[in-house]
C-alpha positions in Angstrom: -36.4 -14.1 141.8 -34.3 -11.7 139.6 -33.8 -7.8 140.6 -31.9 -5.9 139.0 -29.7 -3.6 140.4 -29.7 -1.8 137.5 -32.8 -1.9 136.2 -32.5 -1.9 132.4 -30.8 0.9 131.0 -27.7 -1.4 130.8 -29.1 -3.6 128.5 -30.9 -1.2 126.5 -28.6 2.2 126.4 -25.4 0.3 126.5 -25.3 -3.3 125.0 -28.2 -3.5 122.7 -27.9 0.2 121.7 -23.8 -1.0 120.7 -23.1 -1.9 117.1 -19.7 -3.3 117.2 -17.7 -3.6 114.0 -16.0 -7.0 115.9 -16.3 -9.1 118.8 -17.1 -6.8 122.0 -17.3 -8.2 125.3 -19.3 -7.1 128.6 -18.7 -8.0 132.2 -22.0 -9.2 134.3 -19.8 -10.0 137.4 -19.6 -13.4 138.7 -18.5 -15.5 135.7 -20.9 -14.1 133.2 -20.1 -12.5 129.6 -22.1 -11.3 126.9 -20.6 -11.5 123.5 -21.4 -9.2 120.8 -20.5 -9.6 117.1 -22.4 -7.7 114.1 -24.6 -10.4 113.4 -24.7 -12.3 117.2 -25.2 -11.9 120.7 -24.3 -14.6 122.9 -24.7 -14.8 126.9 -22.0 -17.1 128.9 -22.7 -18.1 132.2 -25.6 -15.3 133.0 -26.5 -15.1 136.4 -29.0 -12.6 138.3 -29.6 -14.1 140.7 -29.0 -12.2 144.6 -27.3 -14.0 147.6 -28.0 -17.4 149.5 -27.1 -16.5 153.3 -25.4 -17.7 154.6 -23.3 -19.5 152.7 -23.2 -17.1 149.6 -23.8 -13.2 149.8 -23.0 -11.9 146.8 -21.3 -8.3 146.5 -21.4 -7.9 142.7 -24.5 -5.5 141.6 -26.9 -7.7 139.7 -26.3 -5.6 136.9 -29.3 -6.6 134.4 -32.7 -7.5 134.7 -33.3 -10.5 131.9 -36.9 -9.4 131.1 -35.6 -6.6 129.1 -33.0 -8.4 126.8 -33.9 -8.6 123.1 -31.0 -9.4 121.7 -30.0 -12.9 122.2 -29.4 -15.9 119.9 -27.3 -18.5 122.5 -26.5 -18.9 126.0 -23.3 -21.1 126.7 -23.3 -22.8 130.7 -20.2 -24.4 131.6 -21.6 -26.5 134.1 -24.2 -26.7 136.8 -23.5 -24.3 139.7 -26.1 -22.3 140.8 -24.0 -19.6 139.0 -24.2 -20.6 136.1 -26.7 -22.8 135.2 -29.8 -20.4 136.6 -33.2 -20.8 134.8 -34.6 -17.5 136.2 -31.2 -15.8 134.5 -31.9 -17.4 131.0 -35.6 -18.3 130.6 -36.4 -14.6 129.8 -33.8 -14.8 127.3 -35.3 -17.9 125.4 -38.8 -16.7 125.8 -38.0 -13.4 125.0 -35.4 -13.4 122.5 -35.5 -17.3 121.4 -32.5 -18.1 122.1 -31.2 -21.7 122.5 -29.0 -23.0 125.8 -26.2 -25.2 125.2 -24.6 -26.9 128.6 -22.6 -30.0 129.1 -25.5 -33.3 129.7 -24.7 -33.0 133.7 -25.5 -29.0 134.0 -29.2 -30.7 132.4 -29.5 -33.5 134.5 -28.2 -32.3 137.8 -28.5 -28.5 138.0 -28.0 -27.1 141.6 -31.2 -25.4 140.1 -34.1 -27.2 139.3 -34.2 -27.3 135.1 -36.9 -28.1 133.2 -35.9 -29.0 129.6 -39.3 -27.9 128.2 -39.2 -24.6 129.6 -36.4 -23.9 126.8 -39.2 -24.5 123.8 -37.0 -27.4 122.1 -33.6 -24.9 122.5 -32.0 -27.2 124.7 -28.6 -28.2 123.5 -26.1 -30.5 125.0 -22.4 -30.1 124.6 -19.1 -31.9 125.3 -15.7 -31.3 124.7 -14.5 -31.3 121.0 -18.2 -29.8 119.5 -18.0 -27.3 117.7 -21.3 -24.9 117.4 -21.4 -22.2 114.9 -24.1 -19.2 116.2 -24.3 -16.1 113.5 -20.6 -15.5 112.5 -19.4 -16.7 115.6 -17.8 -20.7 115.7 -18.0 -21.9 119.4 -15.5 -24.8 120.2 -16.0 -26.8 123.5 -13.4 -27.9 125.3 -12.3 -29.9 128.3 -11.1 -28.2 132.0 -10.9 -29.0 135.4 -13.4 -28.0 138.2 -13.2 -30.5 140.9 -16.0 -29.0 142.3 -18.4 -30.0 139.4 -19.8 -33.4 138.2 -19.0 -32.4 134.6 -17.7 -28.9 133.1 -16.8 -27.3 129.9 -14.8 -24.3 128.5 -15.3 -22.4 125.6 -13.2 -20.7 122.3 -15.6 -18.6 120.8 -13.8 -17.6 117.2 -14.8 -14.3 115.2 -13.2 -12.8 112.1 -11.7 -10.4 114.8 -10.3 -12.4 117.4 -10.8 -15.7 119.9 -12.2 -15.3 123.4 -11.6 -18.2 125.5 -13.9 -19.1 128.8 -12.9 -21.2 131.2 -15.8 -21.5 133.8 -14.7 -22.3 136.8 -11.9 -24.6 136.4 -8.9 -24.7 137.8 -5.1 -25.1 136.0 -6.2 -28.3 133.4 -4.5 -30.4 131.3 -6.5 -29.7 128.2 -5.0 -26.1 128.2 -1.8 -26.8 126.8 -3.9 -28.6 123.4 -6.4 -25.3 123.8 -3.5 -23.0 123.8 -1.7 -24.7 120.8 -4.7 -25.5 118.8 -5.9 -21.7 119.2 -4.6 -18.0 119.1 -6.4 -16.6 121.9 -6.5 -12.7 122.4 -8.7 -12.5 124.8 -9.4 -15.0 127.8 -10.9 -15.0 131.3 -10.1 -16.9 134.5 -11.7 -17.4 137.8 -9.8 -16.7 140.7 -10.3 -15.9 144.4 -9.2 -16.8 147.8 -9.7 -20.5 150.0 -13.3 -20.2 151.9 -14.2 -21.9 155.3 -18.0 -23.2 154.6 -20.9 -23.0 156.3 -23.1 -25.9 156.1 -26.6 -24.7 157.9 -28.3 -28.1 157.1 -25.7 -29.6 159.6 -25.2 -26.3 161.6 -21.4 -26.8 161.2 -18.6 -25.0 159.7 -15.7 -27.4 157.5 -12.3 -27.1 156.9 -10.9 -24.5 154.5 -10.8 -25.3 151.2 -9.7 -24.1 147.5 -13.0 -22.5 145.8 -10.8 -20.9 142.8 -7.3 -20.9 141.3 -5.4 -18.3 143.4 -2.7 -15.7 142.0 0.1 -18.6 140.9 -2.2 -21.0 139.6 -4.0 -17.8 137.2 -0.8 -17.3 135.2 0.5 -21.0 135.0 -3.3 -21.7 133.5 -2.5 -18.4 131.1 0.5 -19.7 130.3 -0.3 -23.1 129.1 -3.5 -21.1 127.1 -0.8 -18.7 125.5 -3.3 -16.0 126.5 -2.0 -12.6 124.8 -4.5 -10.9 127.4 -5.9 -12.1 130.4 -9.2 -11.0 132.4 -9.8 -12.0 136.1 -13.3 -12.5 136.9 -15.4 -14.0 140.1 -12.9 -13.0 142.5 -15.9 -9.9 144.0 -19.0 -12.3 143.7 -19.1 -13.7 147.2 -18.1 -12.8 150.2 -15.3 -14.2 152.1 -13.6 -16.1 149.1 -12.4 -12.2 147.2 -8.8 -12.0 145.7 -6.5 -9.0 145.0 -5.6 -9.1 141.1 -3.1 -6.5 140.9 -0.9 -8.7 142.2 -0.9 -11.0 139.2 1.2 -8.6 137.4 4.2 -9.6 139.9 3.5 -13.1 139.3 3.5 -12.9 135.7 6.7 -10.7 135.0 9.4 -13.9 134.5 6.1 -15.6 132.0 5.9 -15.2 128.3 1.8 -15.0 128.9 -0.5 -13.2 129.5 1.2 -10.3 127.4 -1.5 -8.0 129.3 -3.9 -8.2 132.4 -7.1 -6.3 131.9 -8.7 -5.9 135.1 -12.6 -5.2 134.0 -15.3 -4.7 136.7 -19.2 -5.3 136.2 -20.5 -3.3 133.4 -17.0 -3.0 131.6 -16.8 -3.7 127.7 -13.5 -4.8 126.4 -13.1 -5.2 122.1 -11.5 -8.2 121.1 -8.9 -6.6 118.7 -7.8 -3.5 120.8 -6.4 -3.0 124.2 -8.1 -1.0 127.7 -11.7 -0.9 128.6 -14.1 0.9 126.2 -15.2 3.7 127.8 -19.6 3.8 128.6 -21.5 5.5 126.2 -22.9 9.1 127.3 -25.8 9.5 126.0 -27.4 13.2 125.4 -30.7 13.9 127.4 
């Protein structure tokens, strides 16, 4: 069940009611983007979806309620996490919208999430690394990463006459991103991060051993670094509890590295422009 936090004047007073002259970019919290271009509108990794005590208890607003997007002609899943791959957060959009789903064949097969392909009306789409998918005036190149705990993942270049976003999911620091980061001049890329997390297992009643969830502080810029990202925006590190991160402190760690040039440090609701530095501030509207 989806509830927004929100309700839907975000969607319709603030993304839909945009018309961007280049590629503008809004945060959804967790890992999710929507990508706007004068012609497309593409959703990457959309998830509205609330908490699952106790293991996750989410503290991003849920900041969109899917029933009232209109404006949607993809959704891009980098792999199948509850997170990301989360048929209550994109079936609205493909009934609603028609827009098709592309995900790598394991986020189909094995979703955390039950999936059922005929719920997507013949828009189901699978992708590996080197496809490339053109949507509107936006060219989408997958590409490999490194998520140890997926069965199968993907990132994403999405190219626009204005600039190149890059995506990585949820992986970590992956040897594909030194070929990403010479093959492509990205402006604009985002990376999870966050903290190690003890988990609870309530199936077994048990709590196990600490472990790495996300890249932490060190492991953000060396991925940046071999992506030659000019700027770089955190993301995940305030979706769930107990696994949070402080990102002003990759500035420190990044002084001595050629990349990112500049850290943009965007919160849910945020829109960032492809070709221009700083958050773009939310539209007023007169009532």
């Amino acid at each position: 069940m989806v509830h927004s936090d929100w309700g839907d004047w975000f969607v319709t007073e603030e993304i839909e009611a945009v018309e961007p002259d280049g590629l503008s970019i809004w945060y959804l919290g967790c890992n999710g983007f929507v990508l706007r271009s004068p012609e497309t509108t593409v959703y990457v990794d959309p998830y509205f979806g609330g908490s699952v005590p106790p293991r996750l208890l989410r503290m991003d607003p849920v900041p969109i309620d899917p029933e009232a997007v209109t404006l949607c002609d993809a959704v891009l899943v980098t792999h199948e996490h509850l997170d990301h791959m989360h048929p209550p957060s994109y079936l609205p959009l493909v009934r609603n919208a028609r827009a098709d789903v592309y995900a790598p064949r394991t986020a189909w097969e094995d979703p955390v999430v039950t999936v059922d392909r005929d719920d997507v009306e013949g828009g189901d789409h699978e992708v590996a690394p080197g496809n490339t998918v053109t949507v509107g005036d936006l060219t989408i190149h997958v590409r490999g990463g490194n998520d140890p705990d997926a069965i199968g993942e993907v990132t994403y270049v999405v190219e626009h006459e204005s600039g190149t976003f890059f995506h990585g999911g949820d992986s970590r620091v992956a040897d594909a991103f030194d070929d990403i980061g010479s093959e492509f001049d990205i402006d604009l890329g985002v990376l999870a991060m966050g903290s190690e997390a003890r988990q609870y297992y309530p199936e077994q009643d048990e709590l196990r051993e600490r472990r790495k969830v996300y890249m932490d502080h060190d492991e953000v810029i060396e991925a940046a670094n071999a992506l030659k990202l000019n700027r770089l925006a955190p993301s995940h590190y305030t979706m769930w509890k107990g696994v949070g991160a402080d990102p002003s402190v990759l500035r420190d760690h990044a002084t001595t590295f050629d990349y990112p040039r500049v850290i943009e440090e965007i919160a849910v609701g945020d829109r960032v422009d492809i070709d221009s530095l700083g958050i773009v501030p939310r539209r007023v509207l007169d009532r």
